[in-house]
N, C-alpha and C positions, 0 to 999 in steps of 0.2 A: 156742407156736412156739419153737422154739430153733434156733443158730445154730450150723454148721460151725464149726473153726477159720477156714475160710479165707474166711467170709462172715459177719463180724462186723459191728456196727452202722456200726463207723468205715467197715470195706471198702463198706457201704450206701449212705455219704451221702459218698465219695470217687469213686463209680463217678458219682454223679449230677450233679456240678457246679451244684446248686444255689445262687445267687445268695446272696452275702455271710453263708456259713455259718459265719465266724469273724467275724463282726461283733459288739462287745460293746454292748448297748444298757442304757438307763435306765429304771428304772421308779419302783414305789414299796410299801414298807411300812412302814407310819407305826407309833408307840408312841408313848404319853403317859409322861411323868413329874412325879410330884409328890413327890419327894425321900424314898419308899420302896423298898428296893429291887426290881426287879422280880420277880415269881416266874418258877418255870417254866411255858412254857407246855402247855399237853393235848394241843395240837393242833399239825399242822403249819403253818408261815408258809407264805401266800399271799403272791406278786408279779407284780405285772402292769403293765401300760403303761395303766392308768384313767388319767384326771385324777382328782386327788382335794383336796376345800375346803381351804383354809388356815385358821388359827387364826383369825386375826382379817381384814376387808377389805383385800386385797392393793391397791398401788397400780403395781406392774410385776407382767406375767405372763412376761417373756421377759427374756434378758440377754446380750449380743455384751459377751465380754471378748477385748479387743486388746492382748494382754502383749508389750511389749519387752524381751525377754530379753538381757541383759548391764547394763542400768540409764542409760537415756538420763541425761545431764547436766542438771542442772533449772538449775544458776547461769547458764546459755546456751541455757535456752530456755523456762525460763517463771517463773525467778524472780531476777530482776535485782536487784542486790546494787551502790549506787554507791560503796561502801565499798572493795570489789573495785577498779572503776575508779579512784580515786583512790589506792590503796596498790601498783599492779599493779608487780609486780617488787620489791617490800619483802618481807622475811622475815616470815612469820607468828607470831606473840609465842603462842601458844596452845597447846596440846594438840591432838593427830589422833592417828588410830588408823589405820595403812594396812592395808592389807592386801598390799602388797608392801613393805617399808620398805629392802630393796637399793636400789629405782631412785626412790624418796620423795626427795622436797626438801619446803622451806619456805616455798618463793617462790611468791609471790600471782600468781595469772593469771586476769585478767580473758576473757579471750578478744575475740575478733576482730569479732562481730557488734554490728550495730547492732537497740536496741529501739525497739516502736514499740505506741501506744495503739488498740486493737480494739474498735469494738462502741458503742453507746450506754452499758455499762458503764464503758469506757474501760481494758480488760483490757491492760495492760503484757504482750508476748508479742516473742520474739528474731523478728527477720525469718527466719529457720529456716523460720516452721512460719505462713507468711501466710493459708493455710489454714483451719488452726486459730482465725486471728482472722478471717474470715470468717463463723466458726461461734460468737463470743465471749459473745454475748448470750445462745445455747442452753447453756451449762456452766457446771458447778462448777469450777473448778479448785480442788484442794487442796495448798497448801506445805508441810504438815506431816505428811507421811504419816513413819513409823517403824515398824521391826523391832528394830533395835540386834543385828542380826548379821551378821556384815560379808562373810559368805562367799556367790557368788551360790545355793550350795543351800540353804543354811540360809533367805536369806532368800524364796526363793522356797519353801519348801517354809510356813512361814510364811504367806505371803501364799493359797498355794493348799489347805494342810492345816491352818490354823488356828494349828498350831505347829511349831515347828522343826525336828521329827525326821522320820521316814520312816515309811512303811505304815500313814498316816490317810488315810480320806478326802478326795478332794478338795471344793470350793464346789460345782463343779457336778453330785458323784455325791449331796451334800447335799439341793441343790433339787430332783432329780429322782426325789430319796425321796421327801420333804415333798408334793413337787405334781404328780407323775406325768407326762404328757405330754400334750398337746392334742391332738396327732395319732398316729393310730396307723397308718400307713403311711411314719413318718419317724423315726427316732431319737430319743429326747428330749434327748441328750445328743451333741451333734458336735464335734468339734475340727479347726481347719483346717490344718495344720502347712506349713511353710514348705519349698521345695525346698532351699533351702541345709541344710538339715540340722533334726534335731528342736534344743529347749532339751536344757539343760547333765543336766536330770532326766531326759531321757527319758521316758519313758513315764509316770514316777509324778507326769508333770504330770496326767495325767488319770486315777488307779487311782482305786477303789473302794474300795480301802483295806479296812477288816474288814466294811463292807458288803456285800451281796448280789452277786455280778458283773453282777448285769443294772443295776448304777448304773456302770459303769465309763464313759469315754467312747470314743464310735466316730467314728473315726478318717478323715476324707477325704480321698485320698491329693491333693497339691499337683500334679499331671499328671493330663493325659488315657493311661487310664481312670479316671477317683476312683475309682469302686469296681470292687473287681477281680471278675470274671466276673457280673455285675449280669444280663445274659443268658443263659437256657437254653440250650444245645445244640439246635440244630434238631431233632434224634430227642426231645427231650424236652419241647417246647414246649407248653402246652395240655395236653389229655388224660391224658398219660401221666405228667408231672410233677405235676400233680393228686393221680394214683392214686400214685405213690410217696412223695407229702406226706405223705396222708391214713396209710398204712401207718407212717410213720416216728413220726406221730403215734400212732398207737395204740400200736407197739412201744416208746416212749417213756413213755406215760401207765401203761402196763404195768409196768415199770422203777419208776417214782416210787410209783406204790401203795407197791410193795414196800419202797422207801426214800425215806417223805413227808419227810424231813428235808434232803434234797439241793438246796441253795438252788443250786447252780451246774446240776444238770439242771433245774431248773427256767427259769433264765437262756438254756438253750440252748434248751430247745422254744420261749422265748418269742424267742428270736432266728429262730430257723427260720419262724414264724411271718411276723415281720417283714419277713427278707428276702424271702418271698415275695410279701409287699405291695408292698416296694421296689419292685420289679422293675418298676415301672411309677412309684410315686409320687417313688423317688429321680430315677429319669431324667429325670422332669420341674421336678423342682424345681433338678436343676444345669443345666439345659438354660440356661445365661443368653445365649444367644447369641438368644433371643425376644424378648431387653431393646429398647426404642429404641434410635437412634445415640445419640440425646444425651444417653442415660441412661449409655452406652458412654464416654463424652466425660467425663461427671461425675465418674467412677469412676478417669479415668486410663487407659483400656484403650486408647488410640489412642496411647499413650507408650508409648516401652520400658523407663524406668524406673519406673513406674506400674502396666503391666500385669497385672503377678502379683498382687501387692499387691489391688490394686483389684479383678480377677475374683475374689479371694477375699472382701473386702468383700461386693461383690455378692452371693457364692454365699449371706454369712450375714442378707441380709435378705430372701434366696430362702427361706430357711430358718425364720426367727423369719415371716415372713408365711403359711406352711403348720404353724406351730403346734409348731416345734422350741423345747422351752425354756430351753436353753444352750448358747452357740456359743462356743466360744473357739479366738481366733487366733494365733497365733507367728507371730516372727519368724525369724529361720535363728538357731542357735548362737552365744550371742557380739554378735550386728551390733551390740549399742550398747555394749558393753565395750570403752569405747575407752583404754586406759591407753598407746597413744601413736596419731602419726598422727591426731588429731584435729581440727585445722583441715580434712581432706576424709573422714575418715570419718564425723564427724557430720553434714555438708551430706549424705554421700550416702543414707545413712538415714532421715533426715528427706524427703526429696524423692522416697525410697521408700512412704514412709508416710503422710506429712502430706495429701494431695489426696484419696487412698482415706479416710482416718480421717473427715476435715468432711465427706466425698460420705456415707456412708452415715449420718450423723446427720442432714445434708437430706434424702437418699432417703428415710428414716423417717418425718421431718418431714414431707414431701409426701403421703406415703402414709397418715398420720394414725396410726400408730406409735411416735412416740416418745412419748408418756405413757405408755404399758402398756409400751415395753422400753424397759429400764438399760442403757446404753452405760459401758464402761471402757475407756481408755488409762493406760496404766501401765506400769510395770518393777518388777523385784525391789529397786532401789537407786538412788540419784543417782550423786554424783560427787562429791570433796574438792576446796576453792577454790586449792591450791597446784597446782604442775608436777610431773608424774612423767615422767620421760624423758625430761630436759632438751634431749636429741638430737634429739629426735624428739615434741613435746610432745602428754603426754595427761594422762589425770586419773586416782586410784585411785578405788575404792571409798567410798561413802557411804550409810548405810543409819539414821544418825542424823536425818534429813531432808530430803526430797526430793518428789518431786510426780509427782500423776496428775488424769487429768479422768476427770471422770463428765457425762452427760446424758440425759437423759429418765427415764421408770421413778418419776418421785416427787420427784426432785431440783429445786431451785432455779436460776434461768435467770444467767446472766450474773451469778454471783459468786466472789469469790476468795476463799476462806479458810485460814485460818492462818499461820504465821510459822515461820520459820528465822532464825537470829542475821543480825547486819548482813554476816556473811562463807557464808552460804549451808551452813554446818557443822551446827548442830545443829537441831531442830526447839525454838521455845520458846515458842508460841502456840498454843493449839487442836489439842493436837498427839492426831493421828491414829494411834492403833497398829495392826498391822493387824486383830487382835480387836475394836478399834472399825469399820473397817472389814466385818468377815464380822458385826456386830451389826447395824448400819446397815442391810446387803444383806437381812440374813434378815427386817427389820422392814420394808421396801420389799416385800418379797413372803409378808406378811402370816405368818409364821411365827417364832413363840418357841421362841428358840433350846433354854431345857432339857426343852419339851416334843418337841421333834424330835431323839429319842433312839436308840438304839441299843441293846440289853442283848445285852452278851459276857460269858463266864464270868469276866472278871476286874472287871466293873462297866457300868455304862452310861455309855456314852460319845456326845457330843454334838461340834458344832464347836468351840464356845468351850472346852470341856472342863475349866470352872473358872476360865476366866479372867473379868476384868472384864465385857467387853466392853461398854462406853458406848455408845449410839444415838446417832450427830453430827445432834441434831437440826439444829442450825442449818444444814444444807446441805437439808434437807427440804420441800417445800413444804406439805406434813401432819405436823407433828412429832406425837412420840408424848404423850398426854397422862399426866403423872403422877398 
């Protein structure tokens, strides 16, 4: 069959409106490496939305990442520095590195809030985030996380691409190589992005990077509709969208004979595919208005600063409970980049986030979920212990040490680890880079990092992509054995 000009494939599946036909989904094509380089292969790459084994026995099969984009303050909310308090308003005798140095000073600020002990641990946490110590016993907290790049894309690109630059994959088009999806009527790979705006990256918080497109992540839009035309057309409901699937499939499978090498048509039939599952499994999996009141209640949904926040929580344990294997959440653009105005921009962040973050590590908990999913809270950066904007008091930039939690997935309950100086500046104990970090992750879901590879024409590439990257056992409740 051939096509008119003016009845091309595109004009085919524009007349049709079928359900989330630019949705980019995850799947998986795994390679081994044993430090040969790879040949070429005879055949064409298969991908598809299987689940497929991991290297060795996984101990998380899912994973809710909760990124604060702009770099919450950790010296004012979970790691208390009396050093601070007792120098507060002295000039800092030291070395920093701003990242604005026009509006930079020297002068120590402790900040405003009082701390207080959480948990049968006894986890030191800012009254900020009371929340959070409600949930003290369930996490890791770690003070020593490090990038040592001061800028928010570098270091988030760092944290989400393994290294500082642009157009690598991200952790979660990684995993959903490595382990395919559990469900095949849902994404493997979601992102839940914030109304106030996407993060500072854009989109290449979630690209594929030189992977397959079907590992990219798909996107749920922060308003009603999530997903935009998720329903057929009443003329095309049933039957007839059926028979024009079935068709598009076969002009498609047509197409790929011709050119097996085409990893992004491959990416689109399997999308197509999908969305047609959706059209029933998405609906029901955002449907949370099924939830209890007082599961509504837990979440924050009966707040209006809660709300949002919180139904997006919920959406992502809607989500990891029907077998989606990576949810990551934003914040708006900025909200924790507070380099002035801080005394009410961080209470009102926190009071955005803190109630939704501990509800969905209970929800989990209740549901008997959190051993099999890794929970993260985190930012790209902390915060430096002096004043910037002495007018208007905020904090610069800090990426030498600072903090995030983890819980469930294989982690340890109710512990703190690592250290930052007595002024909350540099990381100097168990310090975490974030390559120890994507080590850590990838050994929790049972896959070694240089065998979950990649071959491109200029070498195979991996996440850590030569770096160190350390496993922290000590945060493990199965560490790895040597």
């Amino acid at each position: 069959m051939s096509f008119s000009p003016c009845f091309s494939r595109r004009h085919f599946l524009a007349q049709q409106g079928i359900a989330g036909a630019t949705l980019a989904i995850a799947s998986l094509m795994q390679q081994k490496s044993d430090g040969v380089p790879p040949k070429p292969s005879l055949s064409p790459p298969s991908n598809d939305l299987k689940p497929k084994p991991s290297h060795f026995p996984a101990q998380a099969k899912a994973m809710i990442s909760m990124f604060m984009q702009g770099g919450p303050s950790h010296m004012d909310l979970f790691d208390r520095k009396p050093e601070l308090e007792k120098r507060n308003g002295e000039n800092y005798s030291g070395e920093l590195k701003y990242d604005n140095a026009a509006e930079s000073s020297a002068k120590i600020w402790s900040g405003p809030w009082k701390w207080e002990r959480y948990g049968q641990c006894g986890m030191e946490l800012s009254e900020l985030v009371p929340h959070l110590g409600a949930i003290a016993d369930d996490v890791t907290l770690i003070r020593s996380m490090h990038t040592g790049v001061n800028n928010h894309g570098q270091s988030i690109y760092a944290l989400h691409h393994g290294r500082i630059t642009a157009g690598r994959p991200v952790l979660g088009s990684w995993l959903t190589y490595g382990l395919g999806s559990e469900s095949q009527q849902l994404p493997s790979f979601v992102v839940l992005t914030d109304p106030g705006g996407l993060p500072v990256l854009g989109t290449d918080c979630w690209s594929n990077g030189w992977l397959p497109s079907l590992y990219q992540g798909t996107v749920i839009r922060p308003q009603e509709p999530r997903i935009l035309n998720l329903n057929p057309p009443a003329h095309l409901a049933g039957a007839p969208q059926k028979a024009y699937l079935q068709l598009l499939q076969k002009l498609n499978s047509e197409h790929l004979a011709a050119h097996p090498y085409e990893s992004d048509l491959q990416a689109r039939m399997s999308t197509y595919e999908l969305a047609e599952a959706m059209q029933s499994a998405a609906r029901e999996a955002l449907d949370f208005h099924q939830e209890t009141e007082a599961t509504h209640k837990m979440y924050g949904l009966d707040q209006d600063a809660t709300r949002e926040y919180g139904t997006r929580c919920l959406i992502a344990r809607r989500l990891v409970e029907r077998g989606v294997r990576f949810v990551q959440l934003y914040t708006s653009t900025q909200q924790w980049d507070h380099h002035a105005n801080i005394k009410d921009a961080l209470p009102a962040a926190c009071k955005k986030t803190d109630q939704p973050s501990a509800a969905l590590v209970k929800d989990l908990k209740q549901r008997g979920l959190l051993d099999s999913t890794l929970v993260h809270w985190g930012g790209e950066m902390g915060r430096l212990p002096v004043v910037q904007n002495e007018k208007n008091v905020g904090r610069d930039h800090n990426t030498f040490g600072f903090s995030s939690w983890l819980a469930g997935g294989g982690v340890k309950q109710g512990l703190v680890f690592g250290e930052t100086d007595e002024f909350g500046y540099q990381a100097v104990k168990d310090v975490v880079h974030h390559y120890d970090y994507h080590a850590t992750i990838m050994y929790l879901f049972g896959l070694e990092p240089m065998q979950l590879n990649f071959a491109r024409p200029g070498g195979v590439g991996t996440l850590l992509d030569g770096q160190p990257g350390r496993i922290v056992n000590e945060i493990l409740k199965n560490p790895k054995q040597s």
